[in-house]
KEFI-313445 format. One line per 3 residues: for each residue x, y, z of N, C-alpha, C, O. Coordinates in steps of 0.05 Angstrom, whole numbers, plus 5000, padded with zeros to 4 digits. Atoms other than C-alpha are relative to their C-alpha. Layout:
N
X Y Z X Y Z X Y Z X Y Z; ... .
This chain:
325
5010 5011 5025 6453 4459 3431 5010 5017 4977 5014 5041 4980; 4982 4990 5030 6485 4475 3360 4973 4992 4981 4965 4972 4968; 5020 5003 5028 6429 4490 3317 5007 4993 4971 5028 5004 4965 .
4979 5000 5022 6445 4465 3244 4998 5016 4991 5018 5021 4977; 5004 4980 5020 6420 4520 3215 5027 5026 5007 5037 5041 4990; 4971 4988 5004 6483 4557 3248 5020 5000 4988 5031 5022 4992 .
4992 5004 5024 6526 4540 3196 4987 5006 4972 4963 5004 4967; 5020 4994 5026 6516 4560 3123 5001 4973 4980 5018 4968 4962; 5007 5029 5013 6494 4494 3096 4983 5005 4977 4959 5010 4977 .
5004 4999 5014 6495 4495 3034 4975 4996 4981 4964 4978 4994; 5018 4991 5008 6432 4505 2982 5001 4970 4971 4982 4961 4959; 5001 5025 5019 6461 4443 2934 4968 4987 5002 4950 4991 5018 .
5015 5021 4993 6417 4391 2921 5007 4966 4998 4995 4947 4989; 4995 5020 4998 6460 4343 2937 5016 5006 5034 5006 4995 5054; 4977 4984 4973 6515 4378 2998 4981 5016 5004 4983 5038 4994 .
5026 4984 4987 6443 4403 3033 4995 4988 5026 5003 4968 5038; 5016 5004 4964 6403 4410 3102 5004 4965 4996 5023 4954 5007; 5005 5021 4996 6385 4339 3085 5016 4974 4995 5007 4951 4999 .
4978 5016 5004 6448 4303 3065 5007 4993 5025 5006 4971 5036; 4990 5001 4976 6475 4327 3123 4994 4992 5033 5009 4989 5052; 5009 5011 4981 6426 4304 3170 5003 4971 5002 5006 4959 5023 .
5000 5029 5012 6429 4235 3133 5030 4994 5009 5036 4973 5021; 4969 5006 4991 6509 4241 3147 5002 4986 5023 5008 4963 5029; 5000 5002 4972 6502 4258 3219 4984 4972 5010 4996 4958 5026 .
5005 5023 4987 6454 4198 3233 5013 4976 4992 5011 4955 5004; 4990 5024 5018 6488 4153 3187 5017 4995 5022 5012 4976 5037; 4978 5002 4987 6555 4168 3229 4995 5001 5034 5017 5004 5047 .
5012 5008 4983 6515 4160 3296 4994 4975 5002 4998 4964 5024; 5009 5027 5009 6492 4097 3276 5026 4981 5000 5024 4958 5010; 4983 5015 5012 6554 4069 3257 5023 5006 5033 5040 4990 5038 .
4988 4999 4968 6586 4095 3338 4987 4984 5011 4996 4962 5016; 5012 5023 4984 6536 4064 3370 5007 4973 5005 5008 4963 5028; 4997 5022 5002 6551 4000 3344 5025 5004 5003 5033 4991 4983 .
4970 5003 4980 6627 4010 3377 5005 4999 5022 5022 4986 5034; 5004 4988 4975 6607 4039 3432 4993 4987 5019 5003 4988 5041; 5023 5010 4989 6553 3998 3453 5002 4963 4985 4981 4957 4974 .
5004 5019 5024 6564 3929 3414 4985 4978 5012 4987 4971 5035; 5017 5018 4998 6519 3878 3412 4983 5003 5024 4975 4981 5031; 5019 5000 4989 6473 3907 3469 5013 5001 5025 5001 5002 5046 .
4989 5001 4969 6526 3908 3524 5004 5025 5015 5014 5047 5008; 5001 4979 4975 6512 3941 3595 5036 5010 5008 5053 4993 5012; 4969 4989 4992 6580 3975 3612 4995 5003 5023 5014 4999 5038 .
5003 4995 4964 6549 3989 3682 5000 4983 5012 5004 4984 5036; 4993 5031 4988 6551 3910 3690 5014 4985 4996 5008 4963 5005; 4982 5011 5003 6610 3886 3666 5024 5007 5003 5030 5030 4996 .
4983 4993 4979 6673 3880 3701 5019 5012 4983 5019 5016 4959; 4976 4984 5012 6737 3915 3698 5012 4982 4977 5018 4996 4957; 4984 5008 5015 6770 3863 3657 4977 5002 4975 4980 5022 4961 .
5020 4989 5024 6709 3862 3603 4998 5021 4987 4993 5021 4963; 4994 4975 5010 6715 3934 3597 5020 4997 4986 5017 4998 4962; 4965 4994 5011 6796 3934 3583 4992 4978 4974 5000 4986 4952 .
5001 5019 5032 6778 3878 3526 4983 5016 4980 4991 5019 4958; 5015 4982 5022 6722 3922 3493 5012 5017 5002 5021 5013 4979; 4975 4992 5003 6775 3974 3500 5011 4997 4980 5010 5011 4959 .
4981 5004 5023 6821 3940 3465 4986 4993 4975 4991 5009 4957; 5020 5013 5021 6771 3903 3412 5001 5029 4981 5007 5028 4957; 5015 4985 5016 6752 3971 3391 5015 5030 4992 5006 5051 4982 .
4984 4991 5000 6818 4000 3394 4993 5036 5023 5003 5058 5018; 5005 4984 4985 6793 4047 3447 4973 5031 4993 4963 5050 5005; 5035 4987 5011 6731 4081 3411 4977 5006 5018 4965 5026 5022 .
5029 5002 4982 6677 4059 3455 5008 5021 5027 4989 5033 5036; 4997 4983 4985 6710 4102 3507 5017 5029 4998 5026 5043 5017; 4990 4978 5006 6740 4157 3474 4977 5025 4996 4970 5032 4974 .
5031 4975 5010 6679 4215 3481 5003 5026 4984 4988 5040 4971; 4990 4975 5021 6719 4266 3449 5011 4995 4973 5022 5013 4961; 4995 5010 5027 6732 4228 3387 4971 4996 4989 4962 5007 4969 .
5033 5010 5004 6657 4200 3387 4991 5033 5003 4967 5031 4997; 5017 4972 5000 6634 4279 3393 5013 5012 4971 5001 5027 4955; 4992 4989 5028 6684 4292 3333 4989 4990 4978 4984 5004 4958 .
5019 5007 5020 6649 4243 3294 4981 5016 4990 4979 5028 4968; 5024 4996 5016 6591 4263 3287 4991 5042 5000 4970 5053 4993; 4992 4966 5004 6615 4351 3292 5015 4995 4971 5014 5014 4955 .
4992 4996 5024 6651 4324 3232 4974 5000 4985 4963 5020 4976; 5032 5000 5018 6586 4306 3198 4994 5012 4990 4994 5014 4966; 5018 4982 4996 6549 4361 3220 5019 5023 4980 5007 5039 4965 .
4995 4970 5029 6602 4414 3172 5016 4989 4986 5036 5002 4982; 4979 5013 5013 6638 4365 3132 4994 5021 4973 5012 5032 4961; 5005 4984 5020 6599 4405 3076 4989 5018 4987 4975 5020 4967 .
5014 4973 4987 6592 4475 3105 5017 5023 4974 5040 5025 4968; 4993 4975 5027 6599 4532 3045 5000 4976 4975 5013 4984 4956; 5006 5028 5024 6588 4468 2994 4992 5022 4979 4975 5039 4984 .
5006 4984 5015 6588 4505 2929 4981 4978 4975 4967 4987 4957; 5013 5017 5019 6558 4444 2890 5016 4994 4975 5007 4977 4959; 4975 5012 5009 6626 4439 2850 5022 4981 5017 5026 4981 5042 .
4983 5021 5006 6676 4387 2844 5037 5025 5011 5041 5046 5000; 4974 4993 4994 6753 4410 2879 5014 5009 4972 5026 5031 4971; 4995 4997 5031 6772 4408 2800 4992 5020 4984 5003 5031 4965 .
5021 4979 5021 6720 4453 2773 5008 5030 5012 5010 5050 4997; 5001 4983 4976 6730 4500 2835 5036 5015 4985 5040 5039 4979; 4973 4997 5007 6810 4500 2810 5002 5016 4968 5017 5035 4962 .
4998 4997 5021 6798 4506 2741 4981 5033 4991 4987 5046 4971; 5011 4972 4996 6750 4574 2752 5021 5015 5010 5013 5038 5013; 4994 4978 4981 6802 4609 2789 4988 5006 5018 4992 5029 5024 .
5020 4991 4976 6751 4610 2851 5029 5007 5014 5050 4994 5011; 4995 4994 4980 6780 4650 2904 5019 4977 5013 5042 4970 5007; 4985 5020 4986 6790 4595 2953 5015 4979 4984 5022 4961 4999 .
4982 5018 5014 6830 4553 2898 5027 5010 5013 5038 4998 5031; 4972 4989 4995 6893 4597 2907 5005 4995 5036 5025 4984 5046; 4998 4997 4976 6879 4605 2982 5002 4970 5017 5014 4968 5038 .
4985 5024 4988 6883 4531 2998 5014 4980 4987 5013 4956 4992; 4981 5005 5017 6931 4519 2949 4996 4970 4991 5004 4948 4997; 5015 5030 5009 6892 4473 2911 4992 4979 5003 4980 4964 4988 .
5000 5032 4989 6892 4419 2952 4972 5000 5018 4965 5020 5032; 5022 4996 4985 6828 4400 2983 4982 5025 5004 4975 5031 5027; 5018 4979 5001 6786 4459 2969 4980 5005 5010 4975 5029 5013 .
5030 5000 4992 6726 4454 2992 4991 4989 5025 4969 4994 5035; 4998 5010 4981 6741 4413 3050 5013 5017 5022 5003 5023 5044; 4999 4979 4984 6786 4460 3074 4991 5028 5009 4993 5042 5029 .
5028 4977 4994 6738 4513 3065 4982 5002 5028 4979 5019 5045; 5023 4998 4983 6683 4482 3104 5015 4993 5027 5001 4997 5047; 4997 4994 4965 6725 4473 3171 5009 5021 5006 5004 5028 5029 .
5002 4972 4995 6751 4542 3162 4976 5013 5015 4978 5025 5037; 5027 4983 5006 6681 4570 3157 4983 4984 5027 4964 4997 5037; 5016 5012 4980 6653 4522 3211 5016 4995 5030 5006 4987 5051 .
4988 4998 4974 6712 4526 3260 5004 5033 5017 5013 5037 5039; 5005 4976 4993 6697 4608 3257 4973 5001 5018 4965 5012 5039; 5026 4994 4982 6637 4605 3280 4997 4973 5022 4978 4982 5034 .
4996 5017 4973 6641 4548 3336 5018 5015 5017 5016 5010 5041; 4990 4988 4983 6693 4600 3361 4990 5029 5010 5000 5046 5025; 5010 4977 4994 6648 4650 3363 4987 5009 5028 4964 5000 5029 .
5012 4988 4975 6627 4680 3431 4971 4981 5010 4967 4970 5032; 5034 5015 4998 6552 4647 3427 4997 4973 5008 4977 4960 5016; 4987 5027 5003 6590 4584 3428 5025 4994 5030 5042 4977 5030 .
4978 5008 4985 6631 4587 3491 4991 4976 5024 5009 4961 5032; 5000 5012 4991 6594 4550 3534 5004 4968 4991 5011 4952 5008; 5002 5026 5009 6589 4484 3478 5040 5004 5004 5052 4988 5019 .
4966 5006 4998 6670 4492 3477 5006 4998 5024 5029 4989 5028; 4994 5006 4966 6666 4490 3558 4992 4968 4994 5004 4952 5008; 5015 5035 5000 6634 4416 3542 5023 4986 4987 5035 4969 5000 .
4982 5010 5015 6687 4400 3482 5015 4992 5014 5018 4968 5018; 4971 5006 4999 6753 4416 3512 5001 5016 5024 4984 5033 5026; 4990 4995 4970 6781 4435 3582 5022 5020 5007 5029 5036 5024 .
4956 4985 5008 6856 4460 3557 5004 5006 4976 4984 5007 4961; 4987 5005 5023 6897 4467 3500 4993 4978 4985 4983 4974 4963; 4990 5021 5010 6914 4404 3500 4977 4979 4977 4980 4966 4957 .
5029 5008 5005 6843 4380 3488 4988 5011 4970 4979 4998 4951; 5007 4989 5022 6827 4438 3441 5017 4992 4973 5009 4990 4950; 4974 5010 5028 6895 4415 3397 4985 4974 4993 4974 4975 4971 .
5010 5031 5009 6867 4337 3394 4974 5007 4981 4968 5001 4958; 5027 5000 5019 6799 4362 3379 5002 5016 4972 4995 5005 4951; 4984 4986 5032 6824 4410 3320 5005 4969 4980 4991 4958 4964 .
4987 5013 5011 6864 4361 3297 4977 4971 4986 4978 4963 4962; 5016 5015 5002 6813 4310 3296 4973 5003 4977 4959 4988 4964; 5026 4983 5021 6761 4356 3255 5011 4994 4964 5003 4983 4943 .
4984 4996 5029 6811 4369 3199 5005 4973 4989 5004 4968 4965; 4993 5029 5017 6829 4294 3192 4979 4991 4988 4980 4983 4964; 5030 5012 5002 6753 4272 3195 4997 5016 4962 5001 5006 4940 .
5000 4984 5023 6742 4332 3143 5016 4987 4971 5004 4975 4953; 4979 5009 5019 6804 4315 3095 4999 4976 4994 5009 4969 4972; 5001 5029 5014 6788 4242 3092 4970 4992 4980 4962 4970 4973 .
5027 4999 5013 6719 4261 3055 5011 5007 4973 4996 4997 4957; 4985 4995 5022 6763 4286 2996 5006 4973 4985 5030 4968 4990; 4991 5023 5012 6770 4221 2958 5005 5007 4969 5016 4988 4957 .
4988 4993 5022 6783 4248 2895 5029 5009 4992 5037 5006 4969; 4970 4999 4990 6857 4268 2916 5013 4974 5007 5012 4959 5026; 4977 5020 5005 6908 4221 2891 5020 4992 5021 5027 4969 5025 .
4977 5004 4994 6957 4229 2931 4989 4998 5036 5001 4987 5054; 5012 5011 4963 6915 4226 3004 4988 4974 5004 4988 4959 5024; 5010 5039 5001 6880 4159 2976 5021 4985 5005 5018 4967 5021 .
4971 5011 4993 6951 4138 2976 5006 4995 5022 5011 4973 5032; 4988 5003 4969 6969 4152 3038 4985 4994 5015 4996 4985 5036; 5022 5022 4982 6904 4123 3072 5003 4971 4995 5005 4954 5012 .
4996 5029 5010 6910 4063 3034 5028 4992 5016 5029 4974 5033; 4977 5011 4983 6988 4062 3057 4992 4987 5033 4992 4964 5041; 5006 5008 4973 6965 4070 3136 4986 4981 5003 4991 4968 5023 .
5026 5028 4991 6907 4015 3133 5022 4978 4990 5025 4960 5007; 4986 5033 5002 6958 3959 3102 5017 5008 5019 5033 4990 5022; 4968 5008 4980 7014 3978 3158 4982 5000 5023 4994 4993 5043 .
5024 5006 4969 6952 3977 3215 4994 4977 4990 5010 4959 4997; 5018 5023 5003 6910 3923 3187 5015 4977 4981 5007 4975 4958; 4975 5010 5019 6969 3876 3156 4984 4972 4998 4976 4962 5019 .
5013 5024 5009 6937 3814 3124 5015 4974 5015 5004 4952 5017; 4988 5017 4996 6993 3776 3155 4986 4985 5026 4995 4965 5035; 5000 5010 4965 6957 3763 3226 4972 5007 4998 4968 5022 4979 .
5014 4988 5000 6890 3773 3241 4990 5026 5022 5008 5034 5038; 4997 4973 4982 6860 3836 3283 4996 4991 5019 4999 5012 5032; 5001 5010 4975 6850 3802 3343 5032 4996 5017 5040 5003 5040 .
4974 5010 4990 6919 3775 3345 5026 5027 4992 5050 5028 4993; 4974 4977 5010 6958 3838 3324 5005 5016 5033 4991 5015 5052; 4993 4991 4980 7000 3879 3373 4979 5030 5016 4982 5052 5005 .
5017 4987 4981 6950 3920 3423 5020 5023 5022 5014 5030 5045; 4986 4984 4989 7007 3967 3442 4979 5031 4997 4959 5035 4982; 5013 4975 5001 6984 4039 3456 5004 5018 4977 4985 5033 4971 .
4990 4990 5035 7013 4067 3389 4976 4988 4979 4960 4998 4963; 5013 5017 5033 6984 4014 3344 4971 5003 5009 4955 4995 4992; 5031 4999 4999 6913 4026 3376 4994 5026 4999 4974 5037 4992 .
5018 4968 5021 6912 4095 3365 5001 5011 4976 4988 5031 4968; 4996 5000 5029 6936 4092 3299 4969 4975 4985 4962 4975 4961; 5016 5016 5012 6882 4040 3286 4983 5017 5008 4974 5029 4989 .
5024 4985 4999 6828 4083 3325 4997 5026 4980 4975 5034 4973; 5007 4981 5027 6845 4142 3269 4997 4989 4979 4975 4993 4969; 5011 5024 5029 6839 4099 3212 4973 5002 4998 4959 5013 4981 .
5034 5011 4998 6774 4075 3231 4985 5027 5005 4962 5030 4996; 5023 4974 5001 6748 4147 3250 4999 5009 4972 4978 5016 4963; 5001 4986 5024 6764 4170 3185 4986 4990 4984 4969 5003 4972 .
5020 4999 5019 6738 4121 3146 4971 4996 5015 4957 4983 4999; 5026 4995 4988 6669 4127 3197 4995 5033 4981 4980 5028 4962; 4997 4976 5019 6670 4193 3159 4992 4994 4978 4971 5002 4967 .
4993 5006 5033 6687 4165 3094 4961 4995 4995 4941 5007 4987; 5029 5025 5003 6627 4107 3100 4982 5022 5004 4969 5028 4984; 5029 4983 4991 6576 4163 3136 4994 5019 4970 4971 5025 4963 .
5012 4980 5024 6583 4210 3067 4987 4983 4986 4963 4984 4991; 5014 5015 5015 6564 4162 3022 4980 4968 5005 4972 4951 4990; 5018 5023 4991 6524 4112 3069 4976 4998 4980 4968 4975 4976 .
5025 5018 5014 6462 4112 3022 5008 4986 4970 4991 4984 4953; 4992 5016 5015 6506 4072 2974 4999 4968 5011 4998 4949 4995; 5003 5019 4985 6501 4018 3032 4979 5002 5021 4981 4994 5044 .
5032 5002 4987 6428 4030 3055 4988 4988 4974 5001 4981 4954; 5033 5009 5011 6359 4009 3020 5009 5015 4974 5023 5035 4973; 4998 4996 5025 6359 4012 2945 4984 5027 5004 5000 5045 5001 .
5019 4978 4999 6311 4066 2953 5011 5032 5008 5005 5053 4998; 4988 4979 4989 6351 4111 2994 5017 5002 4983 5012 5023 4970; 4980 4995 5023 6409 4107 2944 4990 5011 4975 5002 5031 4965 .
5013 4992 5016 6363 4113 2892 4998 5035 4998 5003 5050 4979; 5006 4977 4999 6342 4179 2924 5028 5017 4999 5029 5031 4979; 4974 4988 5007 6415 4208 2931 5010 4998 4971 5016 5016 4955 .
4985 5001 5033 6439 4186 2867 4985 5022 4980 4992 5038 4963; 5020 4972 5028 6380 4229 2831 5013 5028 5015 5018 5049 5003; 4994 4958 4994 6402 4295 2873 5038 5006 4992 5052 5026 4991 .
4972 4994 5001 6473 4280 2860 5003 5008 4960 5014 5025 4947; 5009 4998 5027 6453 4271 2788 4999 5032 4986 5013 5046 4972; 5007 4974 5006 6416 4328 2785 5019 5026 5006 5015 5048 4994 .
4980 4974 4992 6477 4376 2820 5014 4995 4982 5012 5016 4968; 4985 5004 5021 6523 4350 2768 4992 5020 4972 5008 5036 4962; 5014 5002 5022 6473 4361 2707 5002 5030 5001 5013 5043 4983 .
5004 4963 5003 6462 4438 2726 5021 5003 5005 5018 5028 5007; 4980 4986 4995 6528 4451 2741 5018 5000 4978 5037 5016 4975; 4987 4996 5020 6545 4422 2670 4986 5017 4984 4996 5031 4966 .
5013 4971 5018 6489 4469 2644 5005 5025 4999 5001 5040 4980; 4990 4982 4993 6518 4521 2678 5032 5004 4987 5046 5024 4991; 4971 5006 5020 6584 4504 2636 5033 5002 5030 5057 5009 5029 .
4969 5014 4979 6629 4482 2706 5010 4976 4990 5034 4973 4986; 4996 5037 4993 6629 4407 2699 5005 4992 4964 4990 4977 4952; 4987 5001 5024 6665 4407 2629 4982 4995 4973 4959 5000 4976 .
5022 4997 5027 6630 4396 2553 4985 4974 4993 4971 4971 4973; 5016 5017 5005 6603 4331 2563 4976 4991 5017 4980 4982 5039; 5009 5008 4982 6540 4316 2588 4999 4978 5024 5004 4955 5016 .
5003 5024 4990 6531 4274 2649 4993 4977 5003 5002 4959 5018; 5017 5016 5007 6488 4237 2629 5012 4963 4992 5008 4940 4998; 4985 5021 5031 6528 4193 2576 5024 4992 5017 5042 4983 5003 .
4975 5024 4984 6581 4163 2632 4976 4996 5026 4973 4973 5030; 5010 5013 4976 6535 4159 2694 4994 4975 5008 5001 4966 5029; 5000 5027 4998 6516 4097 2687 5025 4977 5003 5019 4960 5019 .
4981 5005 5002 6585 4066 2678 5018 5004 5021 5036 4991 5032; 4987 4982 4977 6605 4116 2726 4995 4982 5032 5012 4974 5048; 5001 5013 4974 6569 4083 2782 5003 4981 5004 5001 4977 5028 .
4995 5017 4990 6585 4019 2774 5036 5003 5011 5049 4991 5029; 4968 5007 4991 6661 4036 2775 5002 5020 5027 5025 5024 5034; 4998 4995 4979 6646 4072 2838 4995 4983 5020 5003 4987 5043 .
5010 5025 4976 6616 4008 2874 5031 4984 4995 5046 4977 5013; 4977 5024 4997 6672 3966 2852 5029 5010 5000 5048 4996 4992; 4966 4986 5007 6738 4016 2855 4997 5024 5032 5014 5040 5042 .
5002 4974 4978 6705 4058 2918 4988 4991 5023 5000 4990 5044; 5016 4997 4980 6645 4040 2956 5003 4959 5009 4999 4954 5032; 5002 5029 4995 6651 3953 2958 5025 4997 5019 5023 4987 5041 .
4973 4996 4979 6732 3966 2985 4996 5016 5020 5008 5014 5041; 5008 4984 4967 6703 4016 3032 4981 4977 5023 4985 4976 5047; 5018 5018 4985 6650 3964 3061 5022 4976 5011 5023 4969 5035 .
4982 5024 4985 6706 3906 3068 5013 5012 5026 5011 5002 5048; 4981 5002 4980 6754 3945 3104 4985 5008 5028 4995 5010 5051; 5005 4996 4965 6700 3962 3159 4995 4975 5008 4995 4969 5032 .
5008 5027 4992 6681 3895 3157 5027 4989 5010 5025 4973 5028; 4971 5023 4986 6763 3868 3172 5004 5019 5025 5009 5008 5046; 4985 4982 4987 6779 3935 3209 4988 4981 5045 5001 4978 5065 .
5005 5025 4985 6736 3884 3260 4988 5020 5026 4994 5013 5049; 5012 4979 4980 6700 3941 3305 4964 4998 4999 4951 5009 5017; 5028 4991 5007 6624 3937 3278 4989 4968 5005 4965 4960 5003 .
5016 5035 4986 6618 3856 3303 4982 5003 4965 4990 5017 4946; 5021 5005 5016 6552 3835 3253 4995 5014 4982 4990 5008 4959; 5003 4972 5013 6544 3903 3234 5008 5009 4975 4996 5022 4959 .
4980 5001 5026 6599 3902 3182 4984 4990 4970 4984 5001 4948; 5010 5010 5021 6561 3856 3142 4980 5008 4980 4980 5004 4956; 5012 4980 5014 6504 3901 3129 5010 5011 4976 5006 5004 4953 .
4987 4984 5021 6546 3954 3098 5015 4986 4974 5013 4997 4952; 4998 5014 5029 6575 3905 3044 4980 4983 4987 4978 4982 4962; 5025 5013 5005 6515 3862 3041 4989 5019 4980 4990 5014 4956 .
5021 4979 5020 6470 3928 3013 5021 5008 4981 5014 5004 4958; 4996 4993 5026 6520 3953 2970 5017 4982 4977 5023 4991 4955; 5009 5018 5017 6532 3892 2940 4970 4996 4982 4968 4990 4958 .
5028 5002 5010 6458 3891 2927 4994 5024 4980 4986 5020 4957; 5000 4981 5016 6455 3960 2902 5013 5001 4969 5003 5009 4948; 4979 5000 5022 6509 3953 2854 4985 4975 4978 4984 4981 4954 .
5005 5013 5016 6479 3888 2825 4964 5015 4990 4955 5011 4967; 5026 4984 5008 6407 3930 2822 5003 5017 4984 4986 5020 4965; 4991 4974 5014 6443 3991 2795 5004 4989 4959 4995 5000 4939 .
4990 5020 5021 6468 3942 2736 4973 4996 4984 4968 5008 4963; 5030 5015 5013 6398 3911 2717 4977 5023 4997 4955 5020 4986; 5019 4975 4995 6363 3981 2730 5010 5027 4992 4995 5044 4983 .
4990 4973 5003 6417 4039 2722 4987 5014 4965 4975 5036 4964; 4995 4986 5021 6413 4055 2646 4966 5012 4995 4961 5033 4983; 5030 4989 4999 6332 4062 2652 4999 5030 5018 4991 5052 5011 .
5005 4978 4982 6336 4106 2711 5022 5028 4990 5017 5050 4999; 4980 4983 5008 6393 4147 2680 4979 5023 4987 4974 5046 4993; 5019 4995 5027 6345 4160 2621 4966 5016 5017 4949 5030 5006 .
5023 4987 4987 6288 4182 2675 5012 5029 5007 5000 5049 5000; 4993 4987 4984 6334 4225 2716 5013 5023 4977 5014 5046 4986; 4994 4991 5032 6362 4254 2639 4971 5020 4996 4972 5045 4999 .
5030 4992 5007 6284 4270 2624 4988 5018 5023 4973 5035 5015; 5013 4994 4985 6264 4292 2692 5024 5034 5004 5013 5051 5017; 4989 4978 4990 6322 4354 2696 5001 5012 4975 5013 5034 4977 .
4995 4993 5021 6318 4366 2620 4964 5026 5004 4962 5050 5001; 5023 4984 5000 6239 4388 2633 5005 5023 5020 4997 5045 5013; 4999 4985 4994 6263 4425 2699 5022 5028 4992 5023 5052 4995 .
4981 4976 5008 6315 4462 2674 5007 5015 4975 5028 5026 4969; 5002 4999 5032 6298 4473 2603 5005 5029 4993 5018 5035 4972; 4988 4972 5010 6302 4554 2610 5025 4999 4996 5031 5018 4982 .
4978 4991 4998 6377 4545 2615 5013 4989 4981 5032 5000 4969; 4993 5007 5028 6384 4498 2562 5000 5016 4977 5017 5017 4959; 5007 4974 5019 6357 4552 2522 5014 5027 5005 5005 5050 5001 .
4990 4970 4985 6402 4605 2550 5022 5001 4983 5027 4981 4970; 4977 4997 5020 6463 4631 2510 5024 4996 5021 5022 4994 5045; 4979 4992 4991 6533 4633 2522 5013 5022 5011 5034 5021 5023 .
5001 4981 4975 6530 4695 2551 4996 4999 5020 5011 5010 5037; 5020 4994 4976 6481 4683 2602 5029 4976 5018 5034 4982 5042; 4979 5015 4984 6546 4623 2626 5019 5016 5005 5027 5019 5029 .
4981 4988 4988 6596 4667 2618 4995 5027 5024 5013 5042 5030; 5006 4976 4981 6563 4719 2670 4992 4984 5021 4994 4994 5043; 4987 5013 4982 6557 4662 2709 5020 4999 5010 5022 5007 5033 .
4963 4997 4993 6634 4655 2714 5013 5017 5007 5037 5016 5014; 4997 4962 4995 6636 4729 2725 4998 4998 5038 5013 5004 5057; 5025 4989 4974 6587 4728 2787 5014 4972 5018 5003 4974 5040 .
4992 5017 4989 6626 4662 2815 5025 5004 5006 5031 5002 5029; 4979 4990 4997 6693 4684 2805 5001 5026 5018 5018 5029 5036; 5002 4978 4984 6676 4746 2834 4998 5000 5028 5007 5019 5042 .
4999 5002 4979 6660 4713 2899 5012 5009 5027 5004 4999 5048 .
């Protein structure tokens, strides 16, 4: 057993204990239904039924060392989480800016920091469970860092290149049933789809219960707000785009994330959910956002009002004590 508290999981209040539990079941949730689809016994259905859910699912449902990377990605996708932005992180001079040469900062941080300590001694018997060989340990590596790196969506140039791989896997021309089921093109389709299982599990309560979104959006809110009090997150408050902000995150981020699990054609019924709610959300967010903005505005202005009141000193010895890291 891998306690979470073995990792240093971060103190945010957004990249916290309880995100990350929300991750991990989110991205449990979302195996199952590959794994297991629609309720089917694998101990009663024949060899040829197998080799079709197999293929269906581009080999998922029986890959256990992909399904264990899932949800190990989860569990430190956002291990040393500083509660900055890759940008903000760059623009401080932090430490790890230079050291992972800007690119993905914070991502590659936390599998650093979480692949040290899984190799730590305390840990040899769960790596007797992982991996067997090399060969095993190389896939599963490899597998962490992709999971990890595809949580970065703010990088231009990796959206790119995800976007490229899903139109040359999932080609509009044919549908997924009928496309070629060669051993290449299904494991190029089964990384795809782990990644974005990743993607979908960070921000699943954009495609849960208004309620649950609700609740993330206020802590994401609130990490933003103090981090612009703290003078990281540049001279404008957050406040005065959020609203705006989130709708062009439903319709430029989270609504294109829900289709393509819905075509990628692995989640049967399931699919529908995840665009269903954040469809719903988004049209709730619309008719409700600029009130709740104005709550969540009011509600971090009363908690954090000493800092409002703090000088420009008291930031720049912030920047001191951060840089210094």
């Amino acid at each position: 057993c891998l306690p979470l508290n073995t990792f240093t999981i971060s103190s945010c209040r957004v990249d916290n204990f309880e995100h990350c539990s929300h991750v991990i079941m989110s991205a449990g949730k979302m195996m199952r239904r590959i794994v297991n689809p629609d309720g089917v016994d694998f101990d009663k259905v024949g060899v040829n039924e197998a080799e079709e859910l197999h293929a269906q699912t581009y080999g998922l449902c029986s890959d256990k060392l992909m399904q264990f990377a899932v949800v190990f990605s989860a569990l430190i996708h956002d291990v040393d989480h500083t509660g900055l932005t890759n940008a903000e992180l760059d623009k401080m001079r932090a430490p790890v800016a230079s050291a992972y040469r800007h690119k993905s900062i914070a991502e590659q941080n936390s599998v650093d920091v979480a692949w040290t300590v899984l190799m730590d001694g305390r840990f040899k018997d769960l790596r007797a469970c992982i991996y067997t060989n090399e060969q095993e340990l190389a896939r599963f590596r490899q597998l962490i860092v992709n999971a990890v790196m595809a949580t970065d969506i703010a990088d231009k140039e990796l959206k790119k290149l995800r976007e490229s791989r899903w139109d040359q896997a999932f080609a509009e021309s044919a549908p997924v049933a009928a496309l070629d089921m060669d051993q290449i093109d299904s494991d190029r389709k089964a990384t795809i789809v782990f990644e974005y299982i990743i993607q979908a599990s960070d921000v699943a309560h954009t495609m849960q219960h208004w309620h649950t979104y609700q609740k993330f959006n206020r802590r994401l809110f609130e990490e933003r707000y103090l981090a612009w009090l703290n003078g990281h997150a540049g001279e404008e408050d957050p406040s005065l785009s959020w609203y705006q902000g989130e709708i062009g995150f439903f319709d430029f981020y989270i609504i294109p994330l829900a289709r393509k699990l819905e075509k990628c054609g692995v989640f049967g019924v399931s699919s529908d959910e995840y665009l269903n709610y954040a469809k719903e959300n988004r049209k709730e967010w619309e008719i409700k956002g600029r009130g709740l903005v104005e709550e969540m505005l009011e509600s971090c202005r009363e908690k954090y009002n000493n800092i409002l009141e703090g000088s420009e000193e008291h930031f720049r010895e912030e920047d001191e004590d951060f840089i210094d890291m």
